[in-house]
Gaussian input, Z-matrix of N, CA and C with variables (Angstrom, degrees):
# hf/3-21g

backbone

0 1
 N
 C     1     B1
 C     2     B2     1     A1
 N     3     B3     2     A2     1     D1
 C     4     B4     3     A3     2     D2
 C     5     B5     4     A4     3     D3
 N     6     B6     5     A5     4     D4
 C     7     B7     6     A6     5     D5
 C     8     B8     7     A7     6     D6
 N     9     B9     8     A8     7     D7
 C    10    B10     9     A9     8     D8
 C    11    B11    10    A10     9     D9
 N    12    B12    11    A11    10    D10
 C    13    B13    12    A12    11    D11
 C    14    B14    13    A13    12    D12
 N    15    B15    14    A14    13    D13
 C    16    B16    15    A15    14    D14
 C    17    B17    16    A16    15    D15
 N    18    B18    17    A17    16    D16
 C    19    B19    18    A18    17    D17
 C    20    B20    19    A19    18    D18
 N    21    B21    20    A20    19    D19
 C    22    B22    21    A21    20    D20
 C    23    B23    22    A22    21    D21
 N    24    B24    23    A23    22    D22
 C    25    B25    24    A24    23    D23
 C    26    B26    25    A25    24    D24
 N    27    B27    26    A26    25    D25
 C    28    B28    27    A27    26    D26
 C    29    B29    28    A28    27    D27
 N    30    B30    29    A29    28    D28
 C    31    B31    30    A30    29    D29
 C    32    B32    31    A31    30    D30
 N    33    B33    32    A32    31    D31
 C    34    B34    33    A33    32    D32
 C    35    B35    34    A34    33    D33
 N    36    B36    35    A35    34    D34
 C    37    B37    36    A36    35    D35
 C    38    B38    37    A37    36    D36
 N    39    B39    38    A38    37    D37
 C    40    B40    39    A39    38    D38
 C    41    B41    40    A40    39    D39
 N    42    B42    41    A41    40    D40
 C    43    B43    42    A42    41    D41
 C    44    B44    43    A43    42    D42
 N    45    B45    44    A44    43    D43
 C    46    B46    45    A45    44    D44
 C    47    B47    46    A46    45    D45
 N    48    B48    47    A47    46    D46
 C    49    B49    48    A48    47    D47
 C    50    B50    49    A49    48    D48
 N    51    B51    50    A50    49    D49
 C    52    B52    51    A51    50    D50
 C    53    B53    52    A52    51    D51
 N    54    B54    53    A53    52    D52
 C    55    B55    54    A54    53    D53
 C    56    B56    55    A55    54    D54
 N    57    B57    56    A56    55    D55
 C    58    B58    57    A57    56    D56
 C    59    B59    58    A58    57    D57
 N    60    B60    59    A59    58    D58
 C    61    B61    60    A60    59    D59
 C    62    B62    61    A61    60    D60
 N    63    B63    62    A62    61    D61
 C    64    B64    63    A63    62    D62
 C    65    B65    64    A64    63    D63
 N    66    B66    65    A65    64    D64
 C    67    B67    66    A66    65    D65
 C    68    B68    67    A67    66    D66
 N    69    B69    68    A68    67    D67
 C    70    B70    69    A69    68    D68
 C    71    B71    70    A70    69    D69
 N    72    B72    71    A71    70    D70
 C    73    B73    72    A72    71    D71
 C    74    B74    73    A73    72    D72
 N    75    B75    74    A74    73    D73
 C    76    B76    75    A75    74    D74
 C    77    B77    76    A76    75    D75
 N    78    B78    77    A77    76    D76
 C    79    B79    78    A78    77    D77
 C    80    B80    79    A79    78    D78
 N    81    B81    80    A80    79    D79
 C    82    B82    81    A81    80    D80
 C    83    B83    82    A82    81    D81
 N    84    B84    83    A83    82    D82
 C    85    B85    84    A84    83    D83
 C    86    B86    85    A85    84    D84
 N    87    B87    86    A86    85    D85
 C    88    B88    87    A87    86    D86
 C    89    B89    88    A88    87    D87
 N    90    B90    89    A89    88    D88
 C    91    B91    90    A90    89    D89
 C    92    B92    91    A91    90    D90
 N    93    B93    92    A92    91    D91
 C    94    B94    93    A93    92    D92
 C    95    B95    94    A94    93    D93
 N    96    B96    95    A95    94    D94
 C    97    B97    96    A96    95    D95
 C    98    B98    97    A97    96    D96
 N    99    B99    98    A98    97    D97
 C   100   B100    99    A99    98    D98
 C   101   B101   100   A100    99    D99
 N   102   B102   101   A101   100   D100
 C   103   B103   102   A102   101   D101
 C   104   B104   103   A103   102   D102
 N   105   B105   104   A104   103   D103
 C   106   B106   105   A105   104   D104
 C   107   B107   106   A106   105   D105
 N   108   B108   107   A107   106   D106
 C   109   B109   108   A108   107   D107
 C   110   B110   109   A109   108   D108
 N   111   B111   110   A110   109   D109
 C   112   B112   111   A111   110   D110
 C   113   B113   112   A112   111   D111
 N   114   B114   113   A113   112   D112
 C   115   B115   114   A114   113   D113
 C   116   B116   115   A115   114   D114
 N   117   B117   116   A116   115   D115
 C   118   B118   117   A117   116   D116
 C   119   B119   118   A118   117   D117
 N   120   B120   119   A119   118   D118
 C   121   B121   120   A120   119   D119
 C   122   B122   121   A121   120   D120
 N   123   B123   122   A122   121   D121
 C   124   B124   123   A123   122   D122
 C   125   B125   124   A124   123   D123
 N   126   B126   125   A125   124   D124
 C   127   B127   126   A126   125   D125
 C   128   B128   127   A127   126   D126
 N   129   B129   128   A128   127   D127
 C   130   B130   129   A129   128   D128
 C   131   B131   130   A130   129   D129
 N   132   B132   131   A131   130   D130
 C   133   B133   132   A132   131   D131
 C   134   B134   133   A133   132   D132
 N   135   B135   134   A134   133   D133
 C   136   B136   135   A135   134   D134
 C   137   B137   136   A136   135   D135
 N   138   B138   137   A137   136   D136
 C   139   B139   138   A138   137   D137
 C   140   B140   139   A139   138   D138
 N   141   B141   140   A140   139   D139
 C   142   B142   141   A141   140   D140
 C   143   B143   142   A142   141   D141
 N   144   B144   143   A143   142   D142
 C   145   B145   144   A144   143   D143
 C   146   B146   145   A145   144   D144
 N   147   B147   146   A146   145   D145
 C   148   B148   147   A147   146   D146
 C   149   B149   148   A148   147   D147
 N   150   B150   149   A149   148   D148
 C   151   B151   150   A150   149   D149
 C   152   B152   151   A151   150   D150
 N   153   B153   152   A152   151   D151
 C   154   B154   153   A153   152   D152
 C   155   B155   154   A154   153   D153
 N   156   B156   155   A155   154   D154
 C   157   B157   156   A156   155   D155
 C   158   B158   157   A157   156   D156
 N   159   B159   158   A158   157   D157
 C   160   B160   159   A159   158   D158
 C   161   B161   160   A160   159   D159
 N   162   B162   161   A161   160   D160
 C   163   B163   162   A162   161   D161
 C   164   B164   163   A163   162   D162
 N   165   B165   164   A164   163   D163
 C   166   B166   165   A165   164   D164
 C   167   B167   166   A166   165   D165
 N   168   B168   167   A167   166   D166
 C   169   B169   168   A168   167   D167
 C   170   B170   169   A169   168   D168
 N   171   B171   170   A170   169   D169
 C   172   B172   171   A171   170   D170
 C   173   B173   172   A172   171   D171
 N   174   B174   173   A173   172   D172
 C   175   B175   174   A174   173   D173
 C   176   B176   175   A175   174   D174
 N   177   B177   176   A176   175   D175
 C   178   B178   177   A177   176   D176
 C   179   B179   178   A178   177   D177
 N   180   B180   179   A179   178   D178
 C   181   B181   180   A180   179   D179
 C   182   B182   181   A181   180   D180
 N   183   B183   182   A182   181   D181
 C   184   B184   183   A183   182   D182
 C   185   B185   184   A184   183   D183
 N   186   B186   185   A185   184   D184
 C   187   B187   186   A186   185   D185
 C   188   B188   187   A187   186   D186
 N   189   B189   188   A188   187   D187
 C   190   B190   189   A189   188   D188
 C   191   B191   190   A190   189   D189
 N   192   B192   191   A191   190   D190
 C   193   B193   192   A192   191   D191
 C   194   B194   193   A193   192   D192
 N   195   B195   194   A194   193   D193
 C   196   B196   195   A195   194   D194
 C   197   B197   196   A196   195   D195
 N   198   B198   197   A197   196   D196
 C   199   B199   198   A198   197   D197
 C   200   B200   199   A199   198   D198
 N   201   B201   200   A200   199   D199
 C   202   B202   201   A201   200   D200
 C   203   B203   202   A202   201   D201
 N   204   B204   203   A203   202   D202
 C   205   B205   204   A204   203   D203
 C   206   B206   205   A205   204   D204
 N   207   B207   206   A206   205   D205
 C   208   B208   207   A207   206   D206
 C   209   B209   208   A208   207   D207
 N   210   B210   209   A209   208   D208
 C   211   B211   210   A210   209   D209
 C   212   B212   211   A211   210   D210
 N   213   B213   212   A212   211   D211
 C   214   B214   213   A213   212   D212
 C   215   B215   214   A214   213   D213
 N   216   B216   215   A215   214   D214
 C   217   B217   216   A216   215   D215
 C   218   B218   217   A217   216   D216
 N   219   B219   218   A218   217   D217
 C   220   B220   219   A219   218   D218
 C   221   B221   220   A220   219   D219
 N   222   B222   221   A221   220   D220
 C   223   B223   222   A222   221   D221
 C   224   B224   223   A223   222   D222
 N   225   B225   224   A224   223   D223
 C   226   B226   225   A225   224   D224
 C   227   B227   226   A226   225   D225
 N   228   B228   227   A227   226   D226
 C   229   B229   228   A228   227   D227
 C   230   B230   229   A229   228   D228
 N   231   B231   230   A230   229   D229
 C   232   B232   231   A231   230   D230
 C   233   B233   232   A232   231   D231
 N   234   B234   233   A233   232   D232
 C   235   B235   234   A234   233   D233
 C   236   B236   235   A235   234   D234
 N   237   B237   236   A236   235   D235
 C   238   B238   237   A237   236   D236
 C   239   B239   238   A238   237   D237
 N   240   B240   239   A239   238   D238
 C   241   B241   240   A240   239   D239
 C   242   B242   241   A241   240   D240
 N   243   B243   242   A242   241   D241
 C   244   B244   243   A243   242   D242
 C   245   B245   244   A244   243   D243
 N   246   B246   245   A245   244   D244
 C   247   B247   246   A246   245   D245
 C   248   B248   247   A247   246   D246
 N   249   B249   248   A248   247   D247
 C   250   B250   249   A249   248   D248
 C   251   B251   250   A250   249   D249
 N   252   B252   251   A251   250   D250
 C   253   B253   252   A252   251   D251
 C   254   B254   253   A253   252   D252
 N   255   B255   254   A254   253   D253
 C   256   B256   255   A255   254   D254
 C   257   B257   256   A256   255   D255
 N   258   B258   257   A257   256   D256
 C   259   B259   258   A258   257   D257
 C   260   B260   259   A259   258   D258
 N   261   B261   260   A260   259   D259
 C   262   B262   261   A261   260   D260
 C   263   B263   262   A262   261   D261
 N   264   B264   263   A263   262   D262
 C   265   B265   264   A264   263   D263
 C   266   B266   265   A265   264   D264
 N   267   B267   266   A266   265   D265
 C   268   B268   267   A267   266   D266
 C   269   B269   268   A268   267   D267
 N   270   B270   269   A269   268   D268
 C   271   B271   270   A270   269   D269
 C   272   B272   271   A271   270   D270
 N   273   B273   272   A272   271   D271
 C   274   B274   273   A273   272   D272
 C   275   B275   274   A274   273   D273

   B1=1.4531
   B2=1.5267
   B3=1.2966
   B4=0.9406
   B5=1.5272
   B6=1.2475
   B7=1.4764
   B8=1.4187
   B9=1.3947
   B10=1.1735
   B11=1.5630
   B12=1.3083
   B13=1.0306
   B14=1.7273
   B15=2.2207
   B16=1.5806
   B17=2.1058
   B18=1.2903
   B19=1.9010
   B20=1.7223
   B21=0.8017
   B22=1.2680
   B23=1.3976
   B24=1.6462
   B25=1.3150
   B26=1.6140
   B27=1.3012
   B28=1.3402
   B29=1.7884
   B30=1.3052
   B31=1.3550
   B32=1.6237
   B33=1.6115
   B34=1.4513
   B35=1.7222
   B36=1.7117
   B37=2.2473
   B38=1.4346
   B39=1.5417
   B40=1.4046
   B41=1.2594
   B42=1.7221
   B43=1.5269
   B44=1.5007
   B45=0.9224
   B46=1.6061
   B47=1.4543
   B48=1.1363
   B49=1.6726
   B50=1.3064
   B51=1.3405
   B52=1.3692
   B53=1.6065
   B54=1.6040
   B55=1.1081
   B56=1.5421
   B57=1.1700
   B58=2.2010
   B59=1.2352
   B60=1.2019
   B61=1.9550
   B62=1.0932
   B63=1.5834
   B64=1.5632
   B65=1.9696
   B66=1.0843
   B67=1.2231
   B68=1.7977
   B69=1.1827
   B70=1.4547
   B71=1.6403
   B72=1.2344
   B73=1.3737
   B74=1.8100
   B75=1.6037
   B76=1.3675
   B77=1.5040
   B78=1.1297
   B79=1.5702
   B80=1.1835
   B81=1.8929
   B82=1.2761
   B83=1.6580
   B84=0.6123
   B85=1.7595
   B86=1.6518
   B87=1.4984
   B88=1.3088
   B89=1.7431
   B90=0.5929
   B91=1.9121
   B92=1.7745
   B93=1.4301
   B94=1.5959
   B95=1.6939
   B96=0.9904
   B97=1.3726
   B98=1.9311
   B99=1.2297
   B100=1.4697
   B101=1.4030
   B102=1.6094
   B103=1.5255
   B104=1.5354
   B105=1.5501
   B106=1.6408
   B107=1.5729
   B108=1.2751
   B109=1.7824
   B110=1.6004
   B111=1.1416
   B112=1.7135
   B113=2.2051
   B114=0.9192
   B115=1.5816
   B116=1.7828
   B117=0.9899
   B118=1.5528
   B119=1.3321
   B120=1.6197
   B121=1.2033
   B122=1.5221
   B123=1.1841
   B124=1.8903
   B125=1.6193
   B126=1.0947
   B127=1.1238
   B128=1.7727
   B129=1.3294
   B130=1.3098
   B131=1.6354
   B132=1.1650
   B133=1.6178
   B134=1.5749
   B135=1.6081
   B136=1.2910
   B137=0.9861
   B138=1.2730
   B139=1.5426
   B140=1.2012
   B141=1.3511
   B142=1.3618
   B143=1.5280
   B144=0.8924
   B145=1.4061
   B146=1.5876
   B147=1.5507
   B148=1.3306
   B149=1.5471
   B150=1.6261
   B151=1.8504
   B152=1.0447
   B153=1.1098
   B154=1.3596
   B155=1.8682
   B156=1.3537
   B157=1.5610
   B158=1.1583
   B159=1.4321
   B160=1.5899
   B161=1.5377
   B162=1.1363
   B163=1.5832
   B164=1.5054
   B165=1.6549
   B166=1.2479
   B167=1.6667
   B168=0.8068
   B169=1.4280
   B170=1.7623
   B171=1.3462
   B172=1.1469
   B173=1.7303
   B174=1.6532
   B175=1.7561
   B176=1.8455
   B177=1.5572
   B178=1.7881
   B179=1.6232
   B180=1.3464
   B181=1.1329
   B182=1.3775
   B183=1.3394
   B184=1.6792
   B185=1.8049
   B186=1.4909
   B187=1.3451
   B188=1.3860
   B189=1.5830
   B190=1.4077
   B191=1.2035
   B192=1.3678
   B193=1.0105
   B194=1.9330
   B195=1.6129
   B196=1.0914
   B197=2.1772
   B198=1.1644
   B199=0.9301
   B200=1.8504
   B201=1.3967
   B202=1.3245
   B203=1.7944
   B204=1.5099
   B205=1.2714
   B206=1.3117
   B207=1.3032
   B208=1.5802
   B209=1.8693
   B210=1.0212
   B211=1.5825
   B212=1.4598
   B213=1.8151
   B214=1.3702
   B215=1.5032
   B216=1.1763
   B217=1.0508
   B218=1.6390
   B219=1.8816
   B220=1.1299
   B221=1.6473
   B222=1.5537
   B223=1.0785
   B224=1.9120
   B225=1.4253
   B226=1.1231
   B227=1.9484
   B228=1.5004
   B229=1.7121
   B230=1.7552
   B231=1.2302
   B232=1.8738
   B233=1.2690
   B234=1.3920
   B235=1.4048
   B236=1.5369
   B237=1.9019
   B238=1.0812
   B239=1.7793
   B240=1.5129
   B241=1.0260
   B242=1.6209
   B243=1.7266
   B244=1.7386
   B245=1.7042
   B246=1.2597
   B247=1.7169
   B248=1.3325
   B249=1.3619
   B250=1.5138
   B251=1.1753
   B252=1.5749
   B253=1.4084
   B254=1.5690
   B255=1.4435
   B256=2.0131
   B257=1.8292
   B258=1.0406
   B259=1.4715
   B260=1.5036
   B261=1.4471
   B262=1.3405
   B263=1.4890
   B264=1.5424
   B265=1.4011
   B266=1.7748
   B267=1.1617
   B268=1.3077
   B269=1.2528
   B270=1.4294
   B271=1.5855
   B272=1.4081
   B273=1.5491
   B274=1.4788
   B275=1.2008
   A1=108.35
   A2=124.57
   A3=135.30
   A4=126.37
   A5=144.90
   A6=126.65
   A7=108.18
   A8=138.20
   A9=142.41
   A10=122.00
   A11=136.36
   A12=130.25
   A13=99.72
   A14=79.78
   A15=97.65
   A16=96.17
   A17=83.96
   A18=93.69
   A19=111.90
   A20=148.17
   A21=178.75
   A22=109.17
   A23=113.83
   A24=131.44
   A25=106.50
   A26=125.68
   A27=100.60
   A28=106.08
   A29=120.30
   A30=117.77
   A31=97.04
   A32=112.48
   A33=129.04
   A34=104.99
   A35=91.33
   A36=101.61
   A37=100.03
   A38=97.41
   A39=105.11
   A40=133.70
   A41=93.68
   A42=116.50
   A43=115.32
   A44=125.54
   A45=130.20
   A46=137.11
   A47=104.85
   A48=125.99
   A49=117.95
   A50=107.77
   A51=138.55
   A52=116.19
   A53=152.23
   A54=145.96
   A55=123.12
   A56=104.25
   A57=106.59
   A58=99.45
   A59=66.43
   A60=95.27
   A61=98.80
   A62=105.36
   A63=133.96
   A64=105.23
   A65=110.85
   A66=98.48
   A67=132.32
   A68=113.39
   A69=95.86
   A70=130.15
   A71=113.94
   A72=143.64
   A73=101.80
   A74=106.66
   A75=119.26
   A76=122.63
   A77=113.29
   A78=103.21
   A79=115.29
   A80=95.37
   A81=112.81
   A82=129.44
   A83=120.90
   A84=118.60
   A85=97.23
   A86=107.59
   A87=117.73
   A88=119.86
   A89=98.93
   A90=101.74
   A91=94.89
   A92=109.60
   A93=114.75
   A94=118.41
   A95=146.92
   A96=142.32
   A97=91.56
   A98=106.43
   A99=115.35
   A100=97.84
   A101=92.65
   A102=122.26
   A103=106.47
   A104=104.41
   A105=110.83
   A106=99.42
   A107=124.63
   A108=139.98
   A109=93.85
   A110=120.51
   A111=109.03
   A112=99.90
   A113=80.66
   A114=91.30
   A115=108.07
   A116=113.33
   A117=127.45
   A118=104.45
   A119=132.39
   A120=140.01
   A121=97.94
   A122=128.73
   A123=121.76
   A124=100.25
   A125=130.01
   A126=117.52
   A127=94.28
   A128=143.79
   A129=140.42
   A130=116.99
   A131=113.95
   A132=131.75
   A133=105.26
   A134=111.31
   A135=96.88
   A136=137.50
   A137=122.76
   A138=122.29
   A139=122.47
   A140=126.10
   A141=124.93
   A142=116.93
   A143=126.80
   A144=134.00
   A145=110.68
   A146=125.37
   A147=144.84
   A148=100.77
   A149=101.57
   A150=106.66
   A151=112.69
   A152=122.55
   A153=124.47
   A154=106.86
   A155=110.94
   A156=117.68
   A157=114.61
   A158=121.23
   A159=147.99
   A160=96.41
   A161=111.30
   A162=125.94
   A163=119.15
   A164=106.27
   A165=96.32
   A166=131.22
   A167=117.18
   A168=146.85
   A169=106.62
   A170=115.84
   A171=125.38
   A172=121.57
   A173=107.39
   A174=89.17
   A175=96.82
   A176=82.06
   A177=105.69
   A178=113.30
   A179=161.15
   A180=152.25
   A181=106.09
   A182=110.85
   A183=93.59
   A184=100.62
   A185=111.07
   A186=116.88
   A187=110.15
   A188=124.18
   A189=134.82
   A190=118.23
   A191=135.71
   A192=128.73
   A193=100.29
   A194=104.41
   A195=102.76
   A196=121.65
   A197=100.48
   A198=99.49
   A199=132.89
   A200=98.46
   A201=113.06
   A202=117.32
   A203=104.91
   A204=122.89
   A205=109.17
   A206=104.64
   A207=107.57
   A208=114.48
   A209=116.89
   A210=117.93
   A211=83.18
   A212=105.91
   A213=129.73
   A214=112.47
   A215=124.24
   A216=126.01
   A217=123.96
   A218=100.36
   A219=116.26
   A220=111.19
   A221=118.20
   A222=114.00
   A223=96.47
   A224=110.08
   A225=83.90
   A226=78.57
   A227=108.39
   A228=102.51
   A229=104.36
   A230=102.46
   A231=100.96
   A232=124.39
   A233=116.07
   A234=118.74
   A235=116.57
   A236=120.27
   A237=112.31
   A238=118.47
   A239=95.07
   A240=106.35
   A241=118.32
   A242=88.85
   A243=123.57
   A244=93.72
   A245=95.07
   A246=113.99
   A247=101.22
   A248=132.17
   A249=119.31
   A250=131.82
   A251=108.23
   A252=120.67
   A253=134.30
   A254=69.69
   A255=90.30
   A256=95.19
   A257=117.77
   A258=123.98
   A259=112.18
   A260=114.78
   A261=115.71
   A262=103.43
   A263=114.13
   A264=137.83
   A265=116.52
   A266=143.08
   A267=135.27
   A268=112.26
   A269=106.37
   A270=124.14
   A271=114.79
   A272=133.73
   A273=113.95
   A274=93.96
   D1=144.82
   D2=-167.02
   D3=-162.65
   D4=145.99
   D5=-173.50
   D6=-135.43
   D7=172.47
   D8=155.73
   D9=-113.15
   D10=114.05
   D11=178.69
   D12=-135.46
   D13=148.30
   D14=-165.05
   D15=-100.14
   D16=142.34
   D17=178.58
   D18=-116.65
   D19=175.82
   D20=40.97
   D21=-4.53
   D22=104.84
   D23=-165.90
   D24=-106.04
   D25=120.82
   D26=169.36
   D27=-125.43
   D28=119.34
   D29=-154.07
   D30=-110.47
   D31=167.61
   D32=-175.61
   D33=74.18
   D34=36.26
   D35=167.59
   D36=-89.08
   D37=170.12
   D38=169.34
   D39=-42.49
   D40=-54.54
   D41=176.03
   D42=-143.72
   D43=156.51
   D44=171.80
   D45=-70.92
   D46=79.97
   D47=-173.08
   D48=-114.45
   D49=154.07
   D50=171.03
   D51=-67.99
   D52=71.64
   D53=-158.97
   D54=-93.94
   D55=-17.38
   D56=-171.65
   D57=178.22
   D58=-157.29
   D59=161.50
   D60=-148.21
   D61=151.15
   D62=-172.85
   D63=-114.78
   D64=109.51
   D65=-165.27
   D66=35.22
   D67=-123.81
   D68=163.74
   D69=-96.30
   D70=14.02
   D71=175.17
   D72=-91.34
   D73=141.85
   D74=150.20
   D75=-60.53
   D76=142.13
   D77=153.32
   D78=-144.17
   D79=150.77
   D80=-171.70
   D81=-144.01
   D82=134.77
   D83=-165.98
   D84=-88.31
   D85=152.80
   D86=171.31
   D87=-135.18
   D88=146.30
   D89=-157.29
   D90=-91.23
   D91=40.05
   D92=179.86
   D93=-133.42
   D94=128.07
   D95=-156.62
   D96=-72.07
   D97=-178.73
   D98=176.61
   D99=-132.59
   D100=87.83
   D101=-171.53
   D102=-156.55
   D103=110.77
   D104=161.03
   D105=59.83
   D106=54.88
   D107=-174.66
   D108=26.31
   D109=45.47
   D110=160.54
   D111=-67.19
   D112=-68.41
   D113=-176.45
   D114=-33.19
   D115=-65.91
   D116=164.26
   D117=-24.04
   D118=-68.27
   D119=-156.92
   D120=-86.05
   D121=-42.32
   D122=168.36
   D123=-54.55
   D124=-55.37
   D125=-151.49
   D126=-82.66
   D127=-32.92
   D128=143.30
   D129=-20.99
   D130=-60.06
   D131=174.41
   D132=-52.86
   D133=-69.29
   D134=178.01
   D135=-75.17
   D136=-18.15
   D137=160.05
   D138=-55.97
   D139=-24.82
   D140=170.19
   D141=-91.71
   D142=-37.97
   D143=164.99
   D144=-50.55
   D145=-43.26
   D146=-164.10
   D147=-73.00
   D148=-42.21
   D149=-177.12
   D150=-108.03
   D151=8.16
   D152=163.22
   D153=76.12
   D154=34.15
   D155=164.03
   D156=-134.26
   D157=159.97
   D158=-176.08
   D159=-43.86
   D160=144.25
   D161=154.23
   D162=-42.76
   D163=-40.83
   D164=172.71
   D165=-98.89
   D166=42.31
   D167=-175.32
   D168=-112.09
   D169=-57.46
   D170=163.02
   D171=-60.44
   D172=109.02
   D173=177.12
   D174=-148.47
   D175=129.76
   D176=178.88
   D177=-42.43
   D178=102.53
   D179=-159.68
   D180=-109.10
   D181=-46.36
   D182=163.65
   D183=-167.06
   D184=167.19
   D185=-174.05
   D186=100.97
   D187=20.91
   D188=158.06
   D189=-24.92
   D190=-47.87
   D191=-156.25
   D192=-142.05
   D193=37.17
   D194=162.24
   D195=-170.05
   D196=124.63
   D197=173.33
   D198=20.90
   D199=-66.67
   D200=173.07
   D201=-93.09
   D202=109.91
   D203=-171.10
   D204=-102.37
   D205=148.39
   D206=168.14
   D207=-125.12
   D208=94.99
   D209=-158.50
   D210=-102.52
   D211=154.98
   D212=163.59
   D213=-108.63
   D214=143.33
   D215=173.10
   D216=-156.46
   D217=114.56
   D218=-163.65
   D219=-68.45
   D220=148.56
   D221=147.00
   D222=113.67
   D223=-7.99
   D224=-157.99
   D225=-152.57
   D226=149.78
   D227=-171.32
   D228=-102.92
   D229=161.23
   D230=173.78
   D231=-26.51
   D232=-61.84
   D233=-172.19
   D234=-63.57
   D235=-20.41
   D236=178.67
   D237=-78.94
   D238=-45.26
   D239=150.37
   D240=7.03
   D241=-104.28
   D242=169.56
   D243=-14.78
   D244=-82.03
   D245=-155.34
   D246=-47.92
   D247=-43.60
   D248=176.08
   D249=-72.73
   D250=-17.22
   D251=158.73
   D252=-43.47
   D253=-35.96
   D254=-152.57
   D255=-97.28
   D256=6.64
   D257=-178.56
   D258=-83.50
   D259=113.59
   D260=-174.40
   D261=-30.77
   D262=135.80
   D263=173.96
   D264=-32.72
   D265=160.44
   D266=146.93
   D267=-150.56
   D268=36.74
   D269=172.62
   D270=-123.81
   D271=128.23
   D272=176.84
   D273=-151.46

């Protein structure tokens, strides 16, 4: 099992959080400039840290080099996704 969900990234935030939804996209800020895939690799980190799976479970599919990402992520379906998102923070 596996899902694809689209984000709206907005990078060089304070910290790396989970904020809405952006139309039908997530969005999320990352506390990394969008420089040399730093941003890419925070937002890799926190997504897995955020859902509670491996780094490699999480993989960028396209939108490398822009704002609007489309990441896959094994192991776990859309709606859970959502729900772990939206779970008060325990990262700061």
């Amino acid at each position: 099992m596996s899902c694809r969900v689209r984000l709206r990234v907005v990078p060089n935030a304070k910290r790396s959080e989970f904020v809405g939804r952006h139309g039908d996209a997530l969005k999320v800020k990352i506390a990394a400039p969008a420089l040399e895939g730093r941003a890419n690799g925070e937002l890799i980190e926190f997504l897995s840290e955020a859902l509670g799976v491996g780094r490699r479970e999480v993989t960028l599919v396209s939108g490398e080099k822009s704002r609007d990402k489309l990441v896959e992520i094994a192991g776990l379906d859309a709606e859970e996704v959502v729900s772990r998102l939206e779970r008060p923070a325990s990262r700061g």
